[in-house]
N, C-alpha and C positions, 0 to 999 in steps of 0.2 A: 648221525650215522646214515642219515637218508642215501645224503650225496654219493657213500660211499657203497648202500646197496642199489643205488642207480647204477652206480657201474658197474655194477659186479653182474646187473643183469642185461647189461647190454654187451656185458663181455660172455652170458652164458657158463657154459661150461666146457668153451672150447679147452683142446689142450697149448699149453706155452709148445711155443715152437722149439724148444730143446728138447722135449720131452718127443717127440716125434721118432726118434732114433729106436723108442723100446715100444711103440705102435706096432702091433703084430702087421706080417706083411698078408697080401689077399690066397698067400699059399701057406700060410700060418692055421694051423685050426685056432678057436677064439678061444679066452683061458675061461675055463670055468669058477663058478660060482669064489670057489676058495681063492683062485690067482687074483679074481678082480676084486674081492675082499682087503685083499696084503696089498694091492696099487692103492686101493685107497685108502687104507691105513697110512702107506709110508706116504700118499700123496698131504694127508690132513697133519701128518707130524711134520714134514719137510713146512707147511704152513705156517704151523706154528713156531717151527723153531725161527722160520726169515719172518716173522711177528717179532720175536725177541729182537732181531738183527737189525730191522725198520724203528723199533724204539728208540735202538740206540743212536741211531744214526737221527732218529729226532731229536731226543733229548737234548744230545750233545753240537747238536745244528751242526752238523757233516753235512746233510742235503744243503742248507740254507747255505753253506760255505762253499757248496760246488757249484748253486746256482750264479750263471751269469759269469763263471771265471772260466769256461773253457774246457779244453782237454787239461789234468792233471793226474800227474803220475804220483804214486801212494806217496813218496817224501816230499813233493811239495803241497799234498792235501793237509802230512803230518806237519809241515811246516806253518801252513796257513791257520792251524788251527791250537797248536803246542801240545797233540796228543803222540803218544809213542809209537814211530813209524809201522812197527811188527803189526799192532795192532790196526792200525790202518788202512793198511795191507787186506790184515784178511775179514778184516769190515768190507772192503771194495771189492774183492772178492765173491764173497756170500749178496753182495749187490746186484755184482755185476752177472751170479747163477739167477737169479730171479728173476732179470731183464728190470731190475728199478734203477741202473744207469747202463751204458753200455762201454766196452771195451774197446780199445783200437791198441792191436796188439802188434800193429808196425812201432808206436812208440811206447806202449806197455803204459799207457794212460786210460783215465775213466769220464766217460762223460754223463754230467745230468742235460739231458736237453729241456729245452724250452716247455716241451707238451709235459713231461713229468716233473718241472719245477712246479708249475701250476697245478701239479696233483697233492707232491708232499713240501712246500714251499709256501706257495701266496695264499695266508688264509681269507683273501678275500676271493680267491676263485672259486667261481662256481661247483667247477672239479675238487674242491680242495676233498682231500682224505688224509693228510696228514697226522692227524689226530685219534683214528680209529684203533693204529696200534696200541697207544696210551691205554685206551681204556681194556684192551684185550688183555693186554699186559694184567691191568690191576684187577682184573675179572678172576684171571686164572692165580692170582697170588690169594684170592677166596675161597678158594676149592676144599680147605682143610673147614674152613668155617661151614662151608655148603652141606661135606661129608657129616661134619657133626649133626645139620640140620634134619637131614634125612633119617636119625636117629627120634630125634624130638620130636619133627612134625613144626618146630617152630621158625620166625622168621628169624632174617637180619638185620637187625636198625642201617637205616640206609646210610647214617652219619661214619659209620663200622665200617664204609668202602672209604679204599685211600683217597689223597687229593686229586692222583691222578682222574678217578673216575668221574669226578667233575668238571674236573679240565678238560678231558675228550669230551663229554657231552656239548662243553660251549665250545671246543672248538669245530667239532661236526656239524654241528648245530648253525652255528652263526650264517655260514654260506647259505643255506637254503632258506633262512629269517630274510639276509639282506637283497637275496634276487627271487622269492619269490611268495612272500608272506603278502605283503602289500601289489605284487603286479601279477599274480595269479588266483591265491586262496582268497583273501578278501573278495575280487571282482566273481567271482562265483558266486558270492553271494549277493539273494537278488537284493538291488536297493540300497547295497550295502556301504559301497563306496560314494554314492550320494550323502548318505546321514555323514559320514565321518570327514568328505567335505564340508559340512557345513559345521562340524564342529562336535561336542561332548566329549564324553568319557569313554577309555576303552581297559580291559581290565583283564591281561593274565594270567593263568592261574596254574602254579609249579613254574614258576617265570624263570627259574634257574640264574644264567647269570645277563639275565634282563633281553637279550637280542631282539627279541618279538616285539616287546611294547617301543623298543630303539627304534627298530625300522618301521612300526606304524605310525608311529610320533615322527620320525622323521618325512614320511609320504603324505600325512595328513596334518599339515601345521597351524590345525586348529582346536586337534583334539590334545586332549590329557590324558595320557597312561600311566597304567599304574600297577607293576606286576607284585603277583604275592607268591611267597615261597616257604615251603616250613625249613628249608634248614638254612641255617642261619649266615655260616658264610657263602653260600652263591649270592646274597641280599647283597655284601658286603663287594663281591666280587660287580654286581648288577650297579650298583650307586655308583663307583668307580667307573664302569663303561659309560653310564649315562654321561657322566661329567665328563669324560673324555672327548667323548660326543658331543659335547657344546648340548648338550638337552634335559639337562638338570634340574632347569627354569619349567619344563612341561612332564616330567618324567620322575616317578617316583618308584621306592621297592619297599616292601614292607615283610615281615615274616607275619605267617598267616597258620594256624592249627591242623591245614590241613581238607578244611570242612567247612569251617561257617567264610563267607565271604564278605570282606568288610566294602560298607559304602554303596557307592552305587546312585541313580542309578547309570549303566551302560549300556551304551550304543551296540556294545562288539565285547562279548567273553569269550577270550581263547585259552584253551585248553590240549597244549601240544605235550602228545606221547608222554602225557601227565596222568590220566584216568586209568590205566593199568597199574598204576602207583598207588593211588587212592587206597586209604583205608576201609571209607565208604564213597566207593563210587558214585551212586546213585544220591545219597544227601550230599555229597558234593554238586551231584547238579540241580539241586530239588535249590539248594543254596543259591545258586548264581542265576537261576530263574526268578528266584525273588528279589535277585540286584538288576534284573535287566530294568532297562527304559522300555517303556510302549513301543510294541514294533523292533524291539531290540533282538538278537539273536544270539546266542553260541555257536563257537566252530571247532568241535571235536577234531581234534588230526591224531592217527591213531597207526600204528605199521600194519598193513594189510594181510586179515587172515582170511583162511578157507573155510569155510562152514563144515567141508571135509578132510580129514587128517590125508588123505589119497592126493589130490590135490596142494597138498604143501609140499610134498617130497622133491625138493628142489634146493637149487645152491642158495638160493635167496633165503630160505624160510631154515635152515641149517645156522645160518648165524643169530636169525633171530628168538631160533630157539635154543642155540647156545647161551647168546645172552640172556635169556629167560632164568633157563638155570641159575644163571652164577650169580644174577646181578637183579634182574627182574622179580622175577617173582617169591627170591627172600624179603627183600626188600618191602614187596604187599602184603604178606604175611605178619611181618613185624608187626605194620600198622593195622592187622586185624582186617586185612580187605581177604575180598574170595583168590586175589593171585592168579588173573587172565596172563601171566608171563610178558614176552614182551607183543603187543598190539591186541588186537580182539578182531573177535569176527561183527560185521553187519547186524547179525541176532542177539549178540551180545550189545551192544551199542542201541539199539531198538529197546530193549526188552529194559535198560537204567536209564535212557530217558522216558518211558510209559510211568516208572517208576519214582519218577522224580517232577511229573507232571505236566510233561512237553506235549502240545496238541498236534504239532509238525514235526514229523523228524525226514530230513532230504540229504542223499546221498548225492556229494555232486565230485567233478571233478574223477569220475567213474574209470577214466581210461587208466589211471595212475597204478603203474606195474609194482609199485614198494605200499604207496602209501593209503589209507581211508581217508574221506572228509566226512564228517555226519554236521549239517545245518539243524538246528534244536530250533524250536519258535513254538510261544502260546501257552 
């Protein structure tokens, strides 16, 4: 979901250019407190409902069918694809109000261009976001689960979220694994891309459906990776990429409790937007410090929080504490963690590895508007 809150914060909080029509004019008085309440009400509903409508249109490859065929008018999209025209229609529609393709209403056709195939299309672009709906989707099909929780006070087994919500994490996910795990985060760290030319072990942890240890094994064709994960089909889903990948021969996936960390020792333990998850965060890393090699390090990546709740009130920190709710931090409750929801602040991150017995702990990579790095050593 990185990729997809990079864009969301280099897009701000401007408004869509359609929406400009109900822009009060500069002889307009401005609406108070309650009018700007109900815009953004019906702005976060009108969201959600074209989140259902972007699903569908994933689900069922509508984009993947429009990409690269041109202008198409709804019967021959219903055609290309054997779904019933009506519906089509007012899929392309509901599309085409949210600017996710656009219209040309000389011939009453829809177009995906090029710069938004590569948003909801090729999940090997950088840009890709096409996967974000999925998981929103299966977030808000929890809500009845979440309500009861708020009852109890207890968690929800993370297994308890549907398939989709695994699928959208590897498919958000995988973009910013394959361009920028190994040519940004590694090289951050010092020394680091030295040792792992030269070779050893590097070792994932919450490896999900493997991407990380993919693209480090892939940049570094000396080392051995080996992600661990507790639940059981991302392993399953992780083995299968590896092999895909031609790197099954250096690349392994294991299910793991959570806590203790098998083997060792490693060059390089990564620990991506996994430690908010932890049951115990802190013996999770008290664990992977006693698998590092000499000189070996951790690289916490974590979604960037404020120290101050004043300072998050923003579009960015809105989904990720949407996500928190529904998906996050039932989820760390199950497992008996304290439930940092989704990311942590700086102080929190400090304060589990003092705890776990790191003599270094280095913030690097500082400028990054979404995300944390914390470097563990010693």
């Amino acid at each position: 979901a990185a990729a997809a809150f990079a864009a969301l914060h280099s897009a701000g909080c401007k408004r869509h250019p359609q929406d400009q029509a109900s822009a009060p004019s500069s002889s307009t008085p401005p609406p108070g407190k309650a009018e700007q309440l109900v815009e953004r009400v019906y702005q976060h509903n009108t969201g959600a409902a074209m989140v259902g409508a972007a699903y569908i249109g994933d689900k069922l490859g509508l984009f993947k069918s429009m990409a690269g065929a041109g202008p198409l008018t709804a019967d021959q999209l219903a055609a290309r694809t054997g779904f019933a025209p009506r519906y089509v229609l007012e899929w392309l529609r509901a599309m085409a109000s949210s600017g996710y393709v656009e219209y040309q209403a000389a011939a009453a056709a829809f177009l995906l261009p090029p710069e938004h195939a590569s948003v909801l299309v090729d999940e090997k672009s950088p840009v890709f976001a096409g996967g974000v709906s999925q998981g929103t989707v299966a977030d808000i099909m929890m809500t009845t689960r979440v309500m009861a929780a708020f009852r109890t006070g207890k968690g929800i087994p993370y297994g308890d979220y549907p398939p989709d919500t695994f699928e959208s994490i590897e498919r958000s996910s995988r973009p910013e694994f394959l361009h920028q795990i190994a040519q940004q985060w590694i090289p951050a760290i010092a020394g680091m891309t030295e040792r792992l030319q030269a070779g050893g072990a590097a070792a994932d942890l919450g490896s999900g459906a493997g991407h990380a240890s993919i693209a480090i094994a892939r940049a570094f064709p000396k080392v051995r990776a080996v992600g661990f994960e507790p639940y059981a089909p991302s392993v399953v889903r992780a083995r299968r990429n590896a092999k895909e990948a031609g790197l099954d021969d250096r690349v392994r996936f294991d299910t793991f409790d959570g806590l203790h960390v098998p083997g060792g020792p490693y060059q390089l333990i990564t620990v991506n937007y996994a430690l908010h998850h932890a049951g115990d965060p802190a013996g999770l890393l008290r664990s992977a410090r006693g698998a590092l090699a000499p000189g070996g390090a951790v690289l916490v990546a974590e979604y960037r929080r404020s120290e101050r709740l004043e300072e998050d009130i923003n579009t960015i920190r809105q989904l990720c504490y949407a996500y928190g709710l529904l998906e996050c931090l039932p989820s760390a409750l199950a497992e008996g963690g304290p439930g940092f929801g989704t990311g942590m602040t700086e102080s929190d991150a400090r304060r589990l590895a003092q705890q776990a017995g790191f003599s270094q702990f280095t913030r690097v990579l500082p400028d990054d508007p979404i995300r944390s790095f914390f470097v563990l050593r010693g």
